[in-house]
FISEDO-367882 format. One record per residue (C-alpha): residue number from 1; residue in three letters; x, y, z. Coordinates in steps of 0.5 Angstrom, whole numbers, plus 500, padded with zeros to 3 digits. Layout:
% residues N
{NUM; "ALA"; {X; Y; Z}}
...
This chain:
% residues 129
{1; "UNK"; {616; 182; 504}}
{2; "UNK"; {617; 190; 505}}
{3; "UNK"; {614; 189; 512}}
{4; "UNK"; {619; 184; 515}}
{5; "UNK"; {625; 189; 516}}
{6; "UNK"; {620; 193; 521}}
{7; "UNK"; {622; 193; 528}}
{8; "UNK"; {613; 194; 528}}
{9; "UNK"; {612; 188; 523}}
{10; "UNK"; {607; 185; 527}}
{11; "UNK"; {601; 191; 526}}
{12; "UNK"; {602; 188; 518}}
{13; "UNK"; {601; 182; 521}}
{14; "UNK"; {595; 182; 525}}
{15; "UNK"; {593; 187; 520}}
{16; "UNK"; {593; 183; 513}}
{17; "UNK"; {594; 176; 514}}
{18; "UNK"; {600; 175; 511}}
{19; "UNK"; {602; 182; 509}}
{20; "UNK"; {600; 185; 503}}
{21; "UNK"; {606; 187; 498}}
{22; "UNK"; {607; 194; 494}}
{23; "UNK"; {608; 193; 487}}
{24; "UNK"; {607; 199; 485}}
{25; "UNK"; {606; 205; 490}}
{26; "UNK"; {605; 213; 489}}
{27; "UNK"; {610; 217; 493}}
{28; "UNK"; {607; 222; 495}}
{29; "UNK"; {612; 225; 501}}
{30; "UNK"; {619; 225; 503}}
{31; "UNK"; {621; 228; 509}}
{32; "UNK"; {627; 229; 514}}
{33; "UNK"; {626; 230; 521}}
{34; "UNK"; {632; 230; 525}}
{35; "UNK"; {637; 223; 523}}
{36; "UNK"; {629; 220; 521}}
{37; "UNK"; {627; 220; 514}}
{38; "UNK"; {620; 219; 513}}
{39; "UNK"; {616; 216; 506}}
{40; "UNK"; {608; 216; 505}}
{41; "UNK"; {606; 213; 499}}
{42; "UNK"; {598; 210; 497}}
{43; "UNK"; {598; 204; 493}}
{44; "UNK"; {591; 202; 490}}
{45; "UNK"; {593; 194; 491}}
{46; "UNK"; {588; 194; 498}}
{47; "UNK"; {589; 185; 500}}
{48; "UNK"; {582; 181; 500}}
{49; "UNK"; {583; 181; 508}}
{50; "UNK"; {584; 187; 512}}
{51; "UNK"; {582; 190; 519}}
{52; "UNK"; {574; 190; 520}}
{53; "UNK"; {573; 196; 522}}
{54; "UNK"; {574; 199; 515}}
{55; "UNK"; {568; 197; 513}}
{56; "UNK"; {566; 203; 516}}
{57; "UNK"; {567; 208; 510}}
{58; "UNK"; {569; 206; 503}}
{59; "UNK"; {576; 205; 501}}
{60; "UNK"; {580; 203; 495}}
{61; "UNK"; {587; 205; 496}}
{62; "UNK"; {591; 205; 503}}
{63; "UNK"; {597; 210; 505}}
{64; "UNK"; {602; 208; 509}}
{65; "UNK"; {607; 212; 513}}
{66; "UNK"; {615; 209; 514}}
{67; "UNK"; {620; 212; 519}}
{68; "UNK"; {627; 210; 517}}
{69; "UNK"; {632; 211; 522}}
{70; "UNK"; {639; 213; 525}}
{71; "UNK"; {640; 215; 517}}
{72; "UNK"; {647; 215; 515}}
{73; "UNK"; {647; 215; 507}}
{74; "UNK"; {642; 218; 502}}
{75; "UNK"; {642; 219; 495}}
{76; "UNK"; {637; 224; 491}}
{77; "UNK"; {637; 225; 484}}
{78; "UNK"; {630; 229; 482}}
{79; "UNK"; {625; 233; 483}}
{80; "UNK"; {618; 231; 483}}
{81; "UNK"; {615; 224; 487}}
{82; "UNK"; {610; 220; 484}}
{83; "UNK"; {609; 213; 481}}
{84; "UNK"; {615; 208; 483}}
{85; "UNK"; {615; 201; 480}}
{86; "UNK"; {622; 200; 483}}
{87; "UNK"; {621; 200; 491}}
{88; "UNK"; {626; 194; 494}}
{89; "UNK"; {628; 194; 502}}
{90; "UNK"; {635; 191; 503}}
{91; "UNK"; {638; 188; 510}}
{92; "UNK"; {647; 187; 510}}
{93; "UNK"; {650; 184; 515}}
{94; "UNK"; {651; 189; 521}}
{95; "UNK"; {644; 190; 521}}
{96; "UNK"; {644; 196; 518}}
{97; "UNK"; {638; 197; 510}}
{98; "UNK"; {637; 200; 505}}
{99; "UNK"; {631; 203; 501}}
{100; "UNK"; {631; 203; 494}}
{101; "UNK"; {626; 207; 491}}
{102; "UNK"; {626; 209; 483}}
{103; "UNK"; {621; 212; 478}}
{104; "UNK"; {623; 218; 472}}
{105; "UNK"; {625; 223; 474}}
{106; "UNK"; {626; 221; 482}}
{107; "UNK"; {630; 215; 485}}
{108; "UNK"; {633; 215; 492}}
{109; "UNK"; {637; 211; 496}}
{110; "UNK"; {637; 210; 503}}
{111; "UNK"; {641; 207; 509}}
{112; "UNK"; {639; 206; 515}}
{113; "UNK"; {639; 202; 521}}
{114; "UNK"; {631; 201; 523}}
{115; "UNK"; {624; 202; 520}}
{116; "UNK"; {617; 204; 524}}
{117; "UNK"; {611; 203; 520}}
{118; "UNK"; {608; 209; 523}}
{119; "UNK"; {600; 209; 520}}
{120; "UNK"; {596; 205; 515}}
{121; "UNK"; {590; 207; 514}}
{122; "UNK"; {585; 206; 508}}
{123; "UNK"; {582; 211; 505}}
{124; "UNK"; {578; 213; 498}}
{125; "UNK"; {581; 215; 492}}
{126; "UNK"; {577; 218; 486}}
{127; "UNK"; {582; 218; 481}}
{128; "UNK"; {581; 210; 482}}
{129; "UNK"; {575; 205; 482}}
């Protein structure tokens, strides 16, 4: 599953037992910082079992924030983020991942060394019930 590149895999894990998958999620940043690129993105596919403390305020979506690190190839075609149906990790021998990410008009392609999960945090979409 996505998480398990992570070099953080345990917040998932303790989080949602067993992880929860993104099938299909909604790209809403893509950021450089330094030798770091950062992705945020918010899926609608909330899994049955999440962090109690949740149940605090309504929620039916979850945006999740990614470090990747220690970049040393990415490729952009696009202009415009959004819905990405295509969204696959890979790991070569040597440790080094990368990230696939495509949808019309956008597609990237990245690799890097590590990935951090930086944020999950639930929160209401009004365009989703």
């Amino acid at each position: 599953m996505w998480f398990e590149l992570a070099t953080n895999r345990k917040m998932i894990e303790s989080m949602f037992l067993g992880g929860f998958p993104l099938d299909e999620i909604e790209v809403t940043k893509v950021a450089f910082e330094g030798g770091d690129l950062s992705i945020s993105f918010n899926t609608k596919d909330v899994p049955k079992k999440y962090p109690k403390k949740w149940n605090v305020n309504k929620f039916n979506a979850i945006h999740v924030t990614l470090r990747l690190s220690d970049v040393h190839k990415v490729d952009f075609s696009g202009k415009n983020t959004g819905w990405f149906s295509e969204f696959s990790f890979e790991e070569f021998d040597g440790g080094n991942k990368s990230i696939i990410l495509n949808a019309e008009p956008f597609s990237m392609n990245c690799e890097f060394n590590f990935l951090t999960i930086v944020s999950v945090t639930p929160y209401e979409d009004i365009r989703w019930d």
